[in-house]
C-alpha positions, 0 to 999 in steps of 0.5 A: 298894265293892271297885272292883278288886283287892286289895279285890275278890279278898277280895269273890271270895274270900268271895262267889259270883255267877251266874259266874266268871271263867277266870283263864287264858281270862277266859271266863265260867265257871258258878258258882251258876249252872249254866248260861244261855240266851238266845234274842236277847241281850237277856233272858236265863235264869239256872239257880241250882244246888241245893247253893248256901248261905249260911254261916249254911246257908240256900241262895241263891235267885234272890230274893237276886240280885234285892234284891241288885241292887237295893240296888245301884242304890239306892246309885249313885256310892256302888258300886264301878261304877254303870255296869255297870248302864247297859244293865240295863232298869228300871221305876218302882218301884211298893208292895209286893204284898199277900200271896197266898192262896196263900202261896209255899214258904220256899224259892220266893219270888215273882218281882219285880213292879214296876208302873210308872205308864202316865203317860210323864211320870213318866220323868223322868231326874232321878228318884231311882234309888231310884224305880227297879227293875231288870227282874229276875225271880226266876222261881222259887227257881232261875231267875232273868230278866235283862232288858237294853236292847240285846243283849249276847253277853258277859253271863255275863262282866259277871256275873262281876265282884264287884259282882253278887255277892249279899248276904244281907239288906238289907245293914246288916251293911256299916254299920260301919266295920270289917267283922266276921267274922260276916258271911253270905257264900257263897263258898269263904272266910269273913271271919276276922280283921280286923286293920290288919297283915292280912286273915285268910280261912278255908276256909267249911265250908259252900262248896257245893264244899269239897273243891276249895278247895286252902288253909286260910287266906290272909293278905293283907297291905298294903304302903305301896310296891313296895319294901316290897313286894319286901322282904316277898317276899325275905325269904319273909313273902309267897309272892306280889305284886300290884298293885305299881308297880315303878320302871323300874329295878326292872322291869330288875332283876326281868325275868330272874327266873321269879319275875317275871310281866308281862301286859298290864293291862286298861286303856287310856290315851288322848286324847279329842277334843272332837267339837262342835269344829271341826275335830275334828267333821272324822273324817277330822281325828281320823283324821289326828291318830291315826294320825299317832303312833308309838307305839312311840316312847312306849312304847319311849322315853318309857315305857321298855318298861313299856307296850304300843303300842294299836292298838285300843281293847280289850286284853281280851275283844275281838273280832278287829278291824282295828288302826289303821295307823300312816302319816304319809303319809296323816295329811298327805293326810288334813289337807290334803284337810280343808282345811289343808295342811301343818297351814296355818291348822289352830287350835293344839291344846289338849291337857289332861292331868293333872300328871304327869311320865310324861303330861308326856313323853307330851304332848311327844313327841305334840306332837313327831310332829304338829309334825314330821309334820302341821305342827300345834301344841299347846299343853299344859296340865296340871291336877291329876288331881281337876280334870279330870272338871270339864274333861272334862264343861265341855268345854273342851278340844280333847283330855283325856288319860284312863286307863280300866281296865275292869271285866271282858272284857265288850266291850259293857260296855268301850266304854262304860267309854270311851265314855260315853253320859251324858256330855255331849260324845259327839257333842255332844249329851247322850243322855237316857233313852228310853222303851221300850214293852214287850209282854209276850213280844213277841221282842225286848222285856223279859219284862215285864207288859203296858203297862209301859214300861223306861227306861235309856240305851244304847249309841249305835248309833255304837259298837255294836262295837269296829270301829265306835269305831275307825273314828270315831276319836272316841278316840287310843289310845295304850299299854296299861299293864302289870301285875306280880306278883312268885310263889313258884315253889312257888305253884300257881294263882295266874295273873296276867291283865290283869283282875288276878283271882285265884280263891284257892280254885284256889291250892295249895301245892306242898310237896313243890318244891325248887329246882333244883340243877346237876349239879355240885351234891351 
């Protein structure tokens, strides 16, 4: 349920995965598990660490991570990011086996098996989630199997994110509404008081690395608004700040200050065009319109120097690609060789944002550029934020304002975050589930039983890299937001990044600072 941070730092607090993230590189790093391999991208082998425990001094084994999983498919829209389990092969669920003769050790479970019917009909994309498991194996209490659809270089960071952290048992500890401090976790931290002032973790004295976890106790503390925020830091309640929303004036205020730390945060705002419409079936179309913008006019103007201009589609975890080019000139051949020069005959521009006095400025001030510089007009229509997925998905618009935050520095799974194969409108067509014969083994193909058959929705092959989608231009990348954190100078590893992630057990008090005093000072 924890979709981002604060909720998600206490999940990272109080719960280990596979692996981690470096708060500095946002590089995968190993965390129960000690290291991975995979030969083609597409099934991969997790080694689990030996001294890794649950707090009630059970050790975790690659079975919790196949239940967990599981359970996590199960609940669908109800997770935090049911789509980060979109490239993860699945079959039909088949009964529980019948107990072996040989019965497994305590500390060895058997490997998931899941038997589907050989009947393709039963592959029904309407199925219940439920009917299905993921193609994930328990090879042996410490190595675990991963089998994906398509190949995925940056896995391991996927892994990172909360929501694969395993939980220990069916998770009916999690039922109530106020969590308690006797839940089972295995993290660096216990749960420890629950309170609607705070949230109280504890150093766990059954953290497989104890000895590196640098404070006793952290103390989260909500605040209603980013003043009230800044308030609690100046008067010494907090040692640091998160997630607050400044004010331009306020951002002005703190920039001067050490105190102050500003990165570019993991999230893009952009238009996306209706492609089953002419004339933005038209790439070279899209391409006139996007590069048509000058972006440093919104993020310098209208956004007051809060945002950074994207020229790409992924601020984080992205390879080295060729950015767009801004260049009217071009836009104007572009428009004029599509059939419409000087934006002659070219329909009105429908563009749909939500109501919201920063997306209202942004609108106009495109609208200005594409009048000025291609002869286009637009007419925009605001609706409220809840209205526009129904918009989105009825397609009535020629293009919708959307803002993607993504959910790790995976870039596979970042583009799908944009472009989304269920949706009904990429390319004007829905992508239905695909059946996938499997041949236990075979290279390329999920280790599986033999005859099974996997079936998921990936990627569409168009948007396979983040070059690709920007050659498409099926999206305008606008800015990039950014993110503030207010720190106490005597905080040490605490580092802001764009994925808002911070590993409290790397956190240290520095007792010993003392502020900076001038020559003249005694």
């Amino acid at each position: 349920m924890a979709a981002a941070p604060p909720e998600s730092d206490v999940v990272r607090a109080i719960y280990e995965g596979l692996t981690s993230t470096d708060p500095r590189t946002l590089e995968a790093v190993p965390a129960i598990a000690e290291k991975w391999t995979s030969a083609d991208n597409k099934v991969w082998r997790f080694q689990l660490r030996e001294d890794a425990v649950w707090s009630n001094g059970k050790p975790v084994i690659a079975e919790d991570f196949v239940r967990s999983w599981n359970r996590l498919g199960t609940l669908g829209e109800k997770s935090a990011h049911p789509e980060l389990l979109r490239n993860f092969a699945r079959v039909k669920a088949s009964p529980a086996p019948k107990p072996s003769a040989t019965p497994w050790a305590s500390d060895e479970p058997p490997p998931l098996i899941a038997k589907p019917s050989r009947t393709p009909s039963e592959f029904d994309s309407t199925r219940p989630v439920a009917d299905m498991v993921l193609v994930v194996k328990a090879e042996s209490a410490r190595s675990l199997i991963i089998t994906l659809l398509s190949p995925d270089p940056d896995l391991p960071k996927l892994l990172a994110n909360p929501v694969f952290s395993p939980i220990y048992g069916d998770g009916s500890e999690f039922n109530s509404q106020q969590p308690e401090n006797s839940i089972i976790s295995n993290g660096p931290f216990r749960l420890s008081l629950v309170t609607k002032e705070f949230v109280a973790l504890d150093k766990s004295d059954s953290y497989r690395d104890r000895g590196s976890v640098g404070i006793d106790t952290v103390r989260l503390i909500p605040a209603e608004t980013a003043d009230d925020a800044l308030e609690a830091y100046k008067s010494g309640k907090v040692d640091a700040v998160t997630n607050a929303d400044f004010e331009p004036l306020a951002l002005k205020v703190l920039s001067p200050y050490q105190d102050f730390r500003k990165v570019t945060h993991g999230a893009i705002n952009l238009y996306e065009f209706n492609t089953s419409k002419p004339p933005f079936n038209d790439r070279h179309v899209r391409e006139a319109l996007s590069i048509a913008i000058e972006r440093e006019r919104l993020t310098d103007g209208e956004m007051e120097g809060a945002t950074r201009p994207a020229l790409r589609l992924l601020p984080i975890g992205g390879a080295s690609v060729k950015e767009i080019v801004q260049d009217v000139v071009r836009a104007r051949q572009l428009i004029a060789e599509a059939g419409f020069p000087d934006g002659q005959g070219f329909p009105v521009v429908k563009l749909i944002i939500n109501r919201n006095d920063a997306q209202q400025r942004i609108a106009r001030a495109v609208a200005r550029m594409w009048k000025q510089n291609l002869g286009i007009e637009t007419e925009i229509i605001s609706f409220e934020m809840y209205e526009m997925d129904e918009i989105r998905n009825l397609r009535e618009f020629d293009l919708i304002r959307r803002g993607v935050v993504f959910p790790s520095s995976d870039s596979q799974a970042n583009l799908r975050a944009i472009f989304d194969p269920h949706d009904p409108g990429q390319n004007g067509a829905m992508l239905e589930p695909t059946l996938i014969p499997t041949i236990s083994n075979s290279p390329g193909r999920p280790v599986t039983d033999r005859g099974e058959t996997t079936v998921a929705t990936a990627l569409p092959p168009a948007y396979g890299s983040e070059s690709d989608a920007l050659y498409e231009f099926t999206a305008i990348p606008l800015y990039f937001p950014s993110a503030y954190s207010l720190i106490k100078p005597y905080v040490q590893g605490f580092e802001p990044n764009g994925l808002g992630i911070h590993l409290l057990q790397d956190v240290r008090i520095d007792n010993d600072w003392q502020p900076k005093r001038s020559a003249s000072e005694s």
